[in-house]
C-alpha positions in Angstrom: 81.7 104.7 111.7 81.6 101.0 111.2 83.3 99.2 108.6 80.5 96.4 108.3 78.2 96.7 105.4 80.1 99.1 103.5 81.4 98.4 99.8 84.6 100.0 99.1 87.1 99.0 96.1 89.9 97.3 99.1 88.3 95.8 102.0 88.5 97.3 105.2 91.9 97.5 106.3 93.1 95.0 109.2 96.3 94.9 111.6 98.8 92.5 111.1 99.5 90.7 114.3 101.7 87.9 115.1 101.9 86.8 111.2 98.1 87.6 110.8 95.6 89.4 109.6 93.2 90.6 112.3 89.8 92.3 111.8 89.4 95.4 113.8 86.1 93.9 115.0 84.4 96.7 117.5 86.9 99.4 116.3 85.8 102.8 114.9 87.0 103.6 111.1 88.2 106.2 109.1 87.5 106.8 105.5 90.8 106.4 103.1 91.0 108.4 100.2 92.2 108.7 96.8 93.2 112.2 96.4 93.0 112.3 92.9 89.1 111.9 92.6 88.1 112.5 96.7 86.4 108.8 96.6 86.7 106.8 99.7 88.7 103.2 98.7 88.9 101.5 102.0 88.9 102.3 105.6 90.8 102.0 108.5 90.6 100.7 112.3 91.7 103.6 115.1 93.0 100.7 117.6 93.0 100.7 121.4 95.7 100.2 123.3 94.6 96.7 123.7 95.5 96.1 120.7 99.0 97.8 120.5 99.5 94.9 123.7 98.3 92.2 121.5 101.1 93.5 119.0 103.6 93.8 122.0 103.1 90.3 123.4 103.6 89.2 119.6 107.0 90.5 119.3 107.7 89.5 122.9 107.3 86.1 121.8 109.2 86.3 118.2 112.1 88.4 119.8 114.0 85.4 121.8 114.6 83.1 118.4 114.9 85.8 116.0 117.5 88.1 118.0 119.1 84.8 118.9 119.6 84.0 115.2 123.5 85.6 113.6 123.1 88.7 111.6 124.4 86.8 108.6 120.4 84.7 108.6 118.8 87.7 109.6 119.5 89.4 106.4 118.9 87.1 103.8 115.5 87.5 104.2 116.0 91.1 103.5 117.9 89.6 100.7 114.9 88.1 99.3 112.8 91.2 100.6 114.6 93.6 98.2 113.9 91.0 95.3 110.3 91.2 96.2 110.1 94.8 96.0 111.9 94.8 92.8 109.5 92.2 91.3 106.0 94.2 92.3 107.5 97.6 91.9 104.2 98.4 89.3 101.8 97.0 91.6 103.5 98.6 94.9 103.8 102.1 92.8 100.1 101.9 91.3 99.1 101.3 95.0 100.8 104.5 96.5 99.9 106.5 93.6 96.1 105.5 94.6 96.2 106.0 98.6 98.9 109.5 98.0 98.3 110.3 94.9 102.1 110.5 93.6 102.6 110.7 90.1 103.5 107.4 88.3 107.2 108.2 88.0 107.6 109.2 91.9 105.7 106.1 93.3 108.1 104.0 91.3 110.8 106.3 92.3 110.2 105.5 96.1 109.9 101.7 95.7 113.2 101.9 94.4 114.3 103.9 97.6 113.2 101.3 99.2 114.8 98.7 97.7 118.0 100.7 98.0 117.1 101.0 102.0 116.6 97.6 102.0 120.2 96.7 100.2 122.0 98.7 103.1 120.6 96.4 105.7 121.6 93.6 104.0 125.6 94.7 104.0 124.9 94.9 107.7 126.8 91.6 108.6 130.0 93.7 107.3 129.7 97.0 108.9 128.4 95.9 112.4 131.3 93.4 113.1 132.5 94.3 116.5 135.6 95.7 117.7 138.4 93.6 119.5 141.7 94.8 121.0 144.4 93.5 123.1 144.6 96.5 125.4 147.8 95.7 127.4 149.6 91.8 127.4 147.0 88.9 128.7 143.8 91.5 128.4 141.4 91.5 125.2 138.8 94.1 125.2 136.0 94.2 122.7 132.9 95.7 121.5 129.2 93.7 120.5 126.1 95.1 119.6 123.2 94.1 120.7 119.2 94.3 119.7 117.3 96.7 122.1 114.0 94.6 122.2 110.8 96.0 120.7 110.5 98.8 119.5 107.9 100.7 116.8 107.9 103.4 114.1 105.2 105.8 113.5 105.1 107.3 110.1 103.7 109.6 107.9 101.2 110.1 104.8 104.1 111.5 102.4 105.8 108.2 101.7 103.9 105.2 102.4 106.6 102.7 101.6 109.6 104.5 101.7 109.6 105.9 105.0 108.6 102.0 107.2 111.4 101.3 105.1 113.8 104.1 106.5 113.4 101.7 109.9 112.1 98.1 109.1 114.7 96.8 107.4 117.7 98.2 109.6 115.6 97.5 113.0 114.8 94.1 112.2 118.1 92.7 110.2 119.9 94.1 113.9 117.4 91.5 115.9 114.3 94.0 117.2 110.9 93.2 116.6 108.8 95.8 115.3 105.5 97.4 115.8 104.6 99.7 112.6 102.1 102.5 113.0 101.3 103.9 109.6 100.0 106.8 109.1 96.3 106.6 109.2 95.5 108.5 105.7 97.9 105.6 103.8 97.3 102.4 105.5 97.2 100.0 102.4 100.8 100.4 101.4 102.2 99.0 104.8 99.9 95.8 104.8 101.6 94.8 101.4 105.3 95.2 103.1 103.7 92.7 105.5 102.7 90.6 103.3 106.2 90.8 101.5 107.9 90.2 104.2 106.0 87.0 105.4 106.5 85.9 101.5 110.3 86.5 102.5 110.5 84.3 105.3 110.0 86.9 107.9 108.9 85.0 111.4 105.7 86.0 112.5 105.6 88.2 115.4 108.9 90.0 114.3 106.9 92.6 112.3 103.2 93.6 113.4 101.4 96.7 112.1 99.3 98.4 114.0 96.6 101.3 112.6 95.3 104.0 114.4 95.0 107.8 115.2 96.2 109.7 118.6 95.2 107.0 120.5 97.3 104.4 119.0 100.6 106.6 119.0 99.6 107.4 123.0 99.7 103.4 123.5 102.9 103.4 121.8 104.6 105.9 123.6 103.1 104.5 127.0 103.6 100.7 126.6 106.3 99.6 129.1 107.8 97.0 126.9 108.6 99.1 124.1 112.1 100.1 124.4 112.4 102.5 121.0 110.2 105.0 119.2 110.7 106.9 115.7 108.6 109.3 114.5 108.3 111.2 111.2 106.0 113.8 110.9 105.0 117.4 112.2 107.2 119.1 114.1 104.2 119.7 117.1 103.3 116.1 116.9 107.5 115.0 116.7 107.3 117.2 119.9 104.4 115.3 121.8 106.1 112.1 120.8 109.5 112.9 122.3 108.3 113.8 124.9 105.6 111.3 125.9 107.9 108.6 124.7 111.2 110.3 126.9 109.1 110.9 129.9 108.5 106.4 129.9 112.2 106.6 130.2 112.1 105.1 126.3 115.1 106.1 123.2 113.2 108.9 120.8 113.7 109.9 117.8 111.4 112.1 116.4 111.9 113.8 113.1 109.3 117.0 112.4 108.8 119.7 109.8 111.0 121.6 107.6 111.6 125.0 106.1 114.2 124.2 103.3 116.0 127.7 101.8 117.9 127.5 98.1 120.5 130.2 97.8 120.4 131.4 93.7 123.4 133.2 93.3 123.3 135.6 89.7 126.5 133.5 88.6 124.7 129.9 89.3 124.5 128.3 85.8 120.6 129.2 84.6 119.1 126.5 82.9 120.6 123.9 85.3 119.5 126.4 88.6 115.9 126.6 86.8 114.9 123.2 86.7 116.7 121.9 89.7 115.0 124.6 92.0 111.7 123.7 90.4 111.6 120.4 90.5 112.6 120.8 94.2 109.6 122.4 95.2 106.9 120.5 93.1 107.9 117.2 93.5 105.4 114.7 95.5 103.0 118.0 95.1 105.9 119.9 97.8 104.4 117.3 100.3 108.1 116.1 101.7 110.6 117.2 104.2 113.1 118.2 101.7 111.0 119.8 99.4 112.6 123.9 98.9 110.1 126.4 100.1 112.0 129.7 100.1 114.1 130.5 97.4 117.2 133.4 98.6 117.8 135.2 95.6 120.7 137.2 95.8 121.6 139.9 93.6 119.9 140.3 89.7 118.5 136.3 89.3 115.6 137.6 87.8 116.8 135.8 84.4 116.5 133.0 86.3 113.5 133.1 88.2 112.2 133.8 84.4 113.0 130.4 83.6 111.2 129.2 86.6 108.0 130.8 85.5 107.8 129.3 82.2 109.0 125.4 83.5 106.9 125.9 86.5 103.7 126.7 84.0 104.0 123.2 82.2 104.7 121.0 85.3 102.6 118.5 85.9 102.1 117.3 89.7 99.6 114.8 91.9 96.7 116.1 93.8 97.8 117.0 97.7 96.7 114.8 100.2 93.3 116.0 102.0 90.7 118.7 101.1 92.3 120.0 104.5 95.2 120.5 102.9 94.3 122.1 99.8 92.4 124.5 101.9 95.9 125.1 104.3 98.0 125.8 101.4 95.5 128.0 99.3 95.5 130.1 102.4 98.9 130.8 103.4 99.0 132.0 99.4 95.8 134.5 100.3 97.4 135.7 103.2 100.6 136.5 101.5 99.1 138.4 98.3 97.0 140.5 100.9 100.8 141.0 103.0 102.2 142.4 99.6 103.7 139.5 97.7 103.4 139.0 94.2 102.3 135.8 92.9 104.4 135.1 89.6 102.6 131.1 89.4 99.1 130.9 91.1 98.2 127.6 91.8 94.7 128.3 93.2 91.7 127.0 92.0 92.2 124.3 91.0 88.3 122.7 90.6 87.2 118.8 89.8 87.3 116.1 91.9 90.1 115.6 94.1 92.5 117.7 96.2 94.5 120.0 93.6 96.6 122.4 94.2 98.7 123.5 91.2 102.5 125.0 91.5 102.8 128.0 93.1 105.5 130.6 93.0 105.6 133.9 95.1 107.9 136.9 94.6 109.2 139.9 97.0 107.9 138.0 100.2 109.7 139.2 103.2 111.1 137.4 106.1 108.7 138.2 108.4 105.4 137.0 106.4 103.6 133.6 108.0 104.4 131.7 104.5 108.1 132.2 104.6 108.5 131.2 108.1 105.8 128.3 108.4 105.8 125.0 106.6 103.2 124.9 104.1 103.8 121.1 103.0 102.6 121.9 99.7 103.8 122.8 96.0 104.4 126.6 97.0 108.1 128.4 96.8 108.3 132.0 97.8 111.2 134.0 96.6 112.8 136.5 99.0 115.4 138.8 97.9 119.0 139.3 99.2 121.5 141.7 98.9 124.5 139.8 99.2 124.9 135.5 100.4 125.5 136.5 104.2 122.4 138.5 104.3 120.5 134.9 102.7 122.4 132.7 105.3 121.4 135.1 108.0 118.2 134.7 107.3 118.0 130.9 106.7 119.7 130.6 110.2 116.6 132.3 112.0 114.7 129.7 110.7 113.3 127.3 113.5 113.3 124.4 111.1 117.3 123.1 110.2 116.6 119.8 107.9 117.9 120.8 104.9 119.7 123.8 102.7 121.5 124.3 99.5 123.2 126.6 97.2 123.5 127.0 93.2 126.6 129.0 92.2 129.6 128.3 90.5 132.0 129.5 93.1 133.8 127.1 94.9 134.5 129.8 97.4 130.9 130.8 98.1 129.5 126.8 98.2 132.2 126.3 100.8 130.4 129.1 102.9 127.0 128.2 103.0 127.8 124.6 103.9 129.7 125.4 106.5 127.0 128.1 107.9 123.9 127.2 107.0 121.9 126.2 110.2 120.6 122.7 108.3 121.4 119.0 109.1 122.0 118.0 105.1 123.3 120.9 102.3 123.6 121.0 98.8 125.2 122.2 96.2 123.8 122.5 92.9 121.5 119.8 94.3 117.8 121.3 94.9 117.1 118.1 97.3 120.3 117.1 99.3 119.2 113.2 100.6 122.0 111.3 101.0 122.3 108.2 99.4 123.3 105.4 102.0 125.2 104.6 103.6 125.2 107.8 104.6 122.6 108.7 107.1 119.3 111.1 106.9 118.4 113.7 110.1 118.2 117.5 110.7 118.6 119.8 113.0 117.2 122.2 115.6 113.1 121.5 115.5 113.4 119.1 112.4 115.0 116.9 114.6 114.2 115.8 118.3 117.0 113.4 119.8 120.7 111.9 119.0 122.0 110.5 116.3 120.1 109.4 112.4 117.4 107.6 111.2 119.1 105.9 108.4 122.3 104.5 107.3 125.2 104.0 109.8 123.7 107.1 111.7 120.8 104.7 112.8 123.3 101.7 114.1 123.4 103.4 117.7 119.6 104.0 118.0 118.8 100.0 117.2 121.2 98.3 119.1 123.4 98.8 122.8 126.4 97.7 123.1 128.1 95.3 125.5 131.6 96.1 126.3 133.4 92.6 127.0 137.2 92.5 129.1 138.7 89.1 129.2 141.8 87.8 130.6 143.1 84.4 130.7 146.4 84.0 131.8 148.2 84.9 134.8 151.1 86.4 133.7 148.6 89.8 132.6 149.2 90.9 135.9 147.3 92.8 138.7 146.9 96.5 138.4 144.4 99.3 139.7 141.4 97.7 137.4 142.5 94.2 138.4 
């Protein structure tokens, strides 16, 4: 449907092109949301391809200056950046709280993650210095990196300002220019980081934004001037994007779904366990990567999964995302009361306006049920019982999904096991959501993960820049050997 003639609270939503705001005049439009009450607050352009070019020849324009500036310029805009996020963390909260529906505390709890993202790219000029050696007498070698050109993150409803921020800062503060394809159901959050970045100082051209559905993403992964692609997501879309964008002969990295398992052990401290494990699986409503869907419960933990009854009774969370989603979710619970499951927390039914699903706990599910194999994305934790902490790792390692996993137990002995077997890219212990804080680098494995290296932190360096391997030698007493 048009966007002409229709009153909603925010304008229409526009790309940001070349340091400008651009109607998406002739484009169709999608409603936007607010989760919380189901009314529609803006809408949103699905762009052509023509106008992922326009964004293209934008950066292609911007990259020459800006890549030629020194790292040391680069990043104190990202200086001021951080400063700016800092200063309209209530307004940038309050904004993803009414496109996601995040409760207050969480919005402002991913500004800040932002923020923090944002601080790592600014020590850049000190970790990216490159390496110089003399090699034998008369012959210096030595390392540089250098930008890869343009390249273009696609992200997801979950974490409208945090995840752009995963890649802008990093991307940019190396010398790319970006195009930035939020995800469709949370466009308003990613035309304020515009705008704060062009308050910063950012040139224009060096960050565009670009909205859209499947058509939009296909452009991406099909433009031949875009050298790099990341993706966060699905796991069938992360998929598609790998390899769309691999097939163009372009760097992927695609990040997808997640089944995250908590080993209880009986001896893990109670209270502690309780909270942690809940907390785990109904923050952002369940709807992140690292929330814990399937608690292993090994051995008599039924004191604790007591506790988790009662805390999970008085938690309060944000509505999910879509009326799809509510549906998805509420479903997967059906299906695994009518498989033989016992639902301990029902979260069901949850009427009003909006998209509510309330926190959901599920006992004596069994590996092979759909919900304990299949991501729900949604504030739903089944428990499965386990005889001993081999039988629990065994069955995390079937899992397809490898992003995250952790334990609670107060043997050294035991946490020593699990992180060194558990099939999982980050692992925990006594932690029910392993992140790592930077600099230390975010990414999964197996199909939560779809090509090398991280998405963050000095795990990302590699993916935004190539290096240039320099040999130099001046005088003539180096010699003549085999490499001459």
């Amino acid at each position: 449907m048009s966007a002409i003639d229709i009153s909603t609270k925010y304008p229409p939503v526009r790309n940001y092109i070349g340091g400008t705001f651009v109607d998406g005049e002739g484009y169709n439009f999608l409603d936007v949301t607010n989760p919380a009450s189901g009314s529609v607050i803006s809408r949103v352009p699905l762009s052509p391809a023509t106008a992922v070019d326009r964004a293209v020849q934008a950066a292609k324009r911007a990259f020459p200056a800006w890549s030629n500036l020194p790292i040391k310029e680069r990043v104190q805009i990202f200086f001021r950046y951080k400063t700016l996020l800092e200063q309209n963390v209530d307004e940038l909260s309050a904004l993803i709280t009414e496109e996601n529906g995040k409760v207050d505390s969480e919005a402002r709890a991913e500004i800040l993650k932002s923020a923090e993202l944002t601080e790592f790219a600014c020590s850049l000029p000190q970790i990216t210095a490159g390496e110089v050696l003399e090699v034998s007498r008369g012959v210096e070698c030595r390392v540089e990196r250098f930008p890869v050109g343009i390249v273009a993150s696609i992200t997801p409803f979950n974490f409208p300002n945090m995840v752009p921020n995963w890649t802008i800062p990093n991307a940019i503060a190396l010398g790319n220019c970006m195009i930035l394809k939020p995800s469709e159901q949370v466009p308003l959050s990613a035309g304020r980081i515009a705008e704060l970045l062009r308050q910063a100082g950012l040139p224009e051209g060096v960050l565009n934004v670009v909205h859209g559905g499947q058509e939009t993403v296909e452009a991406i992964c099909d433009h031949p001037d875009i050298e790099g692609i990341t993706f966060v997501g699905s796991t069938r879309v992360a998929k598609i994007v790998y390899r769309r964008g691999t097939a163009n002969l372009k760097r992927v990295l695609a990040l997808g779904g997640a089944k995250n398992h908590l080993i209880v052990m009986p001896d893990a401290e109670p209270d502690m366990t309780s909270s942690n494990v809940v907390a785990s699986m109904s923050g952002c409503a369940g709807q992140r990567c690292m929330a814990a869907s399937v608690m292993m419960a090994v051995g008599n933990t039924d004191h604790i999964i007591n506790r988790m009854v009662s805390i999970m009774r008085g938690v309060k969370i944000g509505p999910v995302i879509s009326k799809e989603a509510k549906q998805r979710i509420e479903s997967y619970i059906t299906e695994a009361e009518k498989a033989g499951a016992k639902v301990l927390v029902d979260g069901r039914g949850k009427e009003g306006p909006g998209f509510w699903v309330g926190p959901t706990l599920i006992d004596y599910v069994t590996p092979d049920m759909k919900i304990a194999s299949e991501e729900v994305f949604g504030p739903v934790m089944v428990i499965i019982r386990a005889r001993d902490v081999e039988e629990a790792v065994r069955v995390q390692n079937k899992s397809r999904y490898g992003n995250a996993a952790s334990v609670f137990t107060e043997s050294g002995g035991v946490a020593r096991y699990v992180m060194e077997k558990a099939s999982a890219g980050m692992v925990g212990v006594n932690v029910g959501v392993p992140v790592p804080r930077e600099p230390f680098s975010f990414g999964g494995w197996n199909e939560s993960k779809f090509g090398v290296g991280d998405i963050t932190g000095r795990g990302s360096l590699e993916f935004w820049t190539k290096s240039k391997k320099m040999t130099t030698k001046w005088n003539k007493e180096a010699g003549i050997n085999w490499m001459s």
